[in-house]
N, C-alpha and C positions, 0 to 999 in steps of 0.2 A: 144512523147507528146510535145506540146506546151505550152506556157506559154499563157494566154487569149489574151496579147495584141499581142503579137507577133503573131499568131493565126490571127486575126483580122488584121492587116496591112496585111499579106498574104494574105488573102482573099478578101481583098478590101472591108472591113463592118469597120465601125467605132468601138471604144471600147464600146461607151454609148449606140451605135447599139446593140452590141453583149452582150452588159449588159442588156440593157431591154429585148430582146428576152430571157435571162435566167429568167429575172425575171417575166417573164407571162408563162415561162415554156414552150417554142415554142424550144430551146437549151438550154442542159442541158450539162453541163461541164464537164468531163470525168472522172475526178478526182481532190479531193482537199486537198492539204499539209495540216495534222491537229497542224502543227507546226508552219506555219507561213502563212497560208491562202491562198497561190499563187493557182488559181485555171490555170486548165489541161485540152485542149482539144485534141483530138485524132486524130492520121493519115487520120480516115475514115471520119472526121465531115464536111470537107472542102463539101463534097454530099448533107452535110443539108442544106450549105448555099448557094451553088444554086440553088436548090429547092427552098428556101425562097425568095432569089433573082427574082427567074425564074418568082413564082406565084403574084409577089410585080410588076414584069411589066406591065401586064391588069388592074393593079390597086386593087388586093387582099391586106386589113388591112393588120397588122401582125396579129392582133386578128382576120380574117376571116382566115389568114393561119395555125394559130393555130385548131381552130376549126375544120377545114379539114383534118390535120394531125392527130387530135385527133381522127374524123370518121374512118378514115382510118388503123386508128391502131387496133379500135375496132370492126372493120369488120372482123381482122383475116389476 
């Protein structure tokens, strides 16, 4: 597990990046310390964010890449 910022400087997305993407719900944080709030992203997430990266090239919102992901998930 990672710690969000830490997380984020790996990956090359900013923190206020990887904080509004949590907060439209596009990444979701893996886990969060109910002791001291430090939220936790996962080994496997670094996949999300070039995907989100990938589809933000041709010029995809984050709310259009949301929306896609969202289809996508709902298709099954």
């Amino acid at each position: 597990m990672y710690k969000i910022g830490e997380f984020a400087a790996s990956n090359n997305i900013t923190f206020r990046a990887l904080q509004h993407c949590e907060e439209i719900g596009l990444l979701k944080t893996a886990e969060t310390d109910r002791y001291i709030g430090y939220r936790y992203c996962s080994e496997e997430q670094p996949l999300d964010i070039r995907i989100i990266n990938l589809l933000k090239e041709p010029g995809f919102s984050l709310s259009d890449i949301s929306d896609l992901i969202t289809n996508q998930s709902s298709l099954g």
